[in-house]
C-alpha positions in Angstrom: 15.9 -3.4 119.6 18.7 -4.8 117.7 18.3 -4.0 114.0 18.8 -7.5 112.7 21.1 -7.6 109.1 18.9 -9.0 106.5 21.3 -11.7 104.3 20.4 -11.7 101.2 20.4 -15.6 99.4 22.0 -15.3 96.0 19.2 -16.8 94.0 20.3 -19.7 92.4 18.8 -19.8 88.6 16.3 -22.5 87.5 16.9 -26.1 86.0 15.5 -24.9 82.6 18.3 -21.4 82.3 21.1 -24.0 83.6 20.1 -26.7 81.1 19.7 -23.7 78.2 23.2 -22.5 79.2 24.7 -25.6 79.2 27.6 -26.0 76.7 26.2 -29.3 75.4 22.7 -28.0 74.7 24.3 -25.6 72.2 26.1 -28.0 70.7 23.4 -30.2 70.4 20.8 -27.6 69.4 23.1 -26.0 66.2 24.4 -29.3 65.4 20.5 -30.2 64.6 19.9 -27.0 63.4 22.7 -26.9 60.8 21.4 -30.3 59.4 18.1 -29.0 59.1 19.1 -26.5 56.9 20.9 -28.5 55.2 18.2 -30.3 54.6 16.3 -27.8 53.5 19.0 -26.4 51.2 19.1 -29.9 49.6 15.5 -29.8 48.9 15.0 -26.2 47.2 18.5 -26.9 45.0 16.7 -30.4 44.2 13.6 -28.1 43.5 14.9 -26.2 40.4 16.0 -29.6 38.7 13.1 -32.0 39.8 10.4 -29.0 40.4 8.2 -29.5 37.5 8.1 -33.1 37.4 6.5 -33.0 41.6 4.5 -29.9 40.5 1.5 -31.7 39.7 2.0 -34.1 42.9 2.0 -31.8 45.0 -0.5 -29.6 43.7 -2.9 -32.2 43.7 -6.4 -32.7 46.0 -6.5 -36.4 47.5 -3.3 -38.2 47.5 -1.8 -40.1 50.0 1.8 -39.9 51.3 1.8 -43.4 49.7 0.8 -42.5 46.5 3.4 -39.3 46.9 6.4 -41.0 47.4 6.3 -43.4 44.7 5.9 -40.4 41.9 8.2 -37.8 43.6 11.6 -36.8 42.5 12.8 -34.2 44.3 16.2 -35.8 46.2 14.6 -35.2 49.6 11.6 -37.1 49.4 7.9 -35.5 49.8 8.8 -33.2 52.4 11.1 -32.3 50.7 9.3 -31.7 48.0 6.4 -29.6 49.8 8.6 -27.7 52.1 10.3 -26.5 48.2 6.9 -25.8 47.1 6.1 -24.0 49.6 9.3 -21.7 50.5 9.9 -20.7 46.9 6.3 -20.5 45.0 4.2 -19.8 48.0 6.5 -18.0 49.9 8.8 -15.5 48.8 10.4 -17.2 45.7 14.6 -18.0 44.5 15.5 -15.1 47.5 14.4 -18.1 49.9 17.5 -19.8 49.9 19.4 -16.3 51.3 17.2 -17.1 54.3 18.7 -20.1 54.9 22.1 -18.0 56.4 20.5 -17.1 59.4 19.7 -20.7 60.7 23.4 -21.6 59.2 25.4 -18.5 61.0 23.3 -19.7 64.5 24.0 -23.0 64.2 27.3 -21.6 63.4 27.7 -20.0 66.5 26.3 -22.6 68.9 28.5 -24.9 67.5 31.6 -22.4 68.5 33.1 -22.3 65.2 33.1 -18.7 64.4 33.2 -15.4 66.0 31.1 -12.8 63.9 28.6 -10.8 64.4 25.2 -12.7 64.6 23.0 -9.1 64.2 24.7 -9.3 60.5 24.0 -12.7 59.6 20.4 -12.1 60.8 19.7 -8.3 59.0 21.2 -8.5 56.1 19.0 -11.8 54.6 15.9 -10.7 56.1 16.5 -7.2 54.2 17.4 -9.0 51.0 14.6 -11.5 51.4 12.1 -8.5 51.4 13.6 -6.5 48.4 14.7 -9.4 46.5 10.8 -11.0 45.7 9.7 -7.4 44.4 12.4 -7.2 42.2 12.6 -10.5 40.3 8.8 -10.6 40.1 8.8 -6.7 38.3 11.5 -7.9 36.0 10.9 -11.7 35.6 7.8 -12.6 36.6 6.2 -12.2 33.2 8.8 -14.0 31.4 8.5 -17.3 33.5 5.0 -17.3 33.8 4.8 -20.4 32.6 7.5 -21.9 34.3 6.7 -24.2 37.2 8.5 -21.3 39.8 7.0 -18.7 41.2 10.3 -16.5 40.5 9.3 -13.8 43.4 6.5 -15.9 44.9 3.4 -14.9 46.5 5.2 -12.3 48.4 6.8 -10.6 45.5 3.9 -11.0 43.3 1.6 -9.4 45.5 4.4 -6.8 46.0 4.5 -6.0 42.9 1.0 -5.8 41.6 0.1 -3.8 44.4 2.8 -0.9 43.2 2.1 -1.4 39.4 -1.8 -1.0 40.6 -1.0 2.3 42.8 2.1 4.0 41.2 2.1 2.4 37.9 5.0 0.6 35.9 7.8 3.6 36.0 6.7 4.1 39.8 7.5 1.1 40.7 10.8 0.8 38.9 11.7 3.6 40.5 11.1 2.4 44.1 13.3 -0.5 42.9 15.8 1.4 41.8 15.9 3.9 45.0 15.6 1.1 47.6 18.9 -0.4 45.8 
């Protein structure tokens, strides 16, 4: 018997890893992600001027998007306005708008811009976004108590209250200060 040379067919990849590839669907994707952060930039700067005055909007049980729009201020409109809300006083406070780098630096890079490291841009403000709430919350928090932001947010309250509960005040300065 003849041995018989098996040919090996270079598998061709499928429609969805040529379209993902494709030069265009970069472009496209980062283009709409960098004005989506943008966005979203817009409407947590808009949220330290315009914050207090939507507080009670969007804090409130029963209204309708109609009702919403007509008393909102916040220069994005009631998403806007509720995304804020939610990223800075329900999420991990001021330190939010650091997170914003990583959507910027991919966008960034699909767009062919810049060369850089992406593993940076991506490290670096998720690090800072989980030190930062603890921080401003143990130094801040009870000076703007009253004020309509959650300076560390949930996050860094919790944090925070959960150290001063187990190691006390001066313990949790001092993981503060080493983690610096």
């Amino acid at each position: 018997m003849a041995e018989k040379k098996k040919e090996k067919k270079a598998k061709q990849p499928s429609r969805v890893a040529v379209f993902l590839r494709d030069e265009r669907f970069h472009f496209a994707f980062g283009a709409i992600l960098f004005f989506v952060s943008l966005y979203v930039l817009l409407a947590l700067v808009s949220f330290f001027f315009t914050g207090g005055a939507d507080q009670s909007i969007v804090l409130a049980d029963g209204l309708s998007r109609a009702d919403m729009k007509r008393q909102i201020v916040n220069w994005t409109g009631v998403n806007g306005a509720l995304i804020a809300h939610y990223m800075i006083n329900n999420g991990f406070g001021v330190s939010v708008i650091v997170l914003l780098l990583i959507p910027f630096a991919i966008a960034i890079k699909l767009l062919g811009i810049g060369e850089y490291s992406l593993w940076k841009w991506i490290v670096f403000p998720l690090l800072f976004v989980v030190w930062a709430p603890l921080m401003l919350d143990f130094f801040l928090g009870n000076l703007l108590a009253t004020s309509f932001v959650n300076i560390g947010g949930v996050y860094g309250e919790f944090l925070s209250d959960y150290l001063m509960t187990n190691i006390g005040k001066p313990g949790t300065f001092f993981v503060i200060l080493a983690s610096l």
